[in-house]
N, C-alpha and C positions, 0 to 999 in steps of 0.2 A: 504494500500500500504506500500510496504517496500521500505528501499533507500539502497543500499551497496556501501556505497562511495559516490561519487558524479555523478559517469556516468553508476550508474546501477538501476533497481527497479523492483519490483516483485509485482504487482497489481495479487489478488484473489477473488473470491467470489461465490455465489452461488444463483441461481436467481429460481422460475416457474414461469409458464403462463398457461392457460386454451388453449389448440388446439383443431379446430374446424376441426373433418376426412371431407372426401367427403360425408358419410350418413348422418352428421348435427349432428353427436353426439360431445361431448365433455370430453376434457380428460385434467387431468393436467400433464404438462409435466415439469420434474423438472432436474436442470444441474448444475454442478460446474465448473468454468474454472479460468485460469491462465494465464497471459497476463506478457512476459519479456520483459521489456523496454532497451535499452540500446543512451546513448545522446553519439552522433554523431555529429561534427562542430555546435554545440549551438543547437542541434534540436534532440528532442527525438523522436524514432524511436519503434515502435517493433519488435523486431526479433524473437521471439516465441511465441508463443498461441495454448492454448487447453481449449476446450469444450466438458464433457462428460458425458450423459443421465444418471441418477442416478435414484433411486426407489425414491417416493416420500413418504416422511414420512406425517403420518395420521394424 
C-alpha cells in the first residue's frame, strides 16, 4: 500500500485461485487489481477499484 499525504492511499496486488467450470474441470485463474482509498470524516473509504483477468504465468 501506498499513503499520498494523509487522506489518500493506493493499495495493489495481484492474486490466483484454481476455478472449478460446471464440467468439474479446473482452471487457474489469475488477476491484478487496484483499490483507491481516500479518509473521509476519520473513516477511510474506497472510491475506486479495478480487477483485471491476466494470463497466468507458468
Amino acid at each position: 500500500m501506498r499513503f499520498f499525504g494523509e487522506a489518500v492511499a493506493v493499495a495493489y496486488g495481484a492474486e490466483n485461485r484454481m476455478q472449478k467450470s460446471a464440467d468439474g474441470t479446473e482452471a487457474r485463474r489469475c488477476q491484478v487489481w487496484t483499490d483507491t482509498w481516500l479518509k473521509r470524516n476519520g473513516k477511510w473509504q474506497i472510491v475506486a477499484a479495478q480487477d483485471t483477468v491476466v494470463p497466468c504465468e507458468k
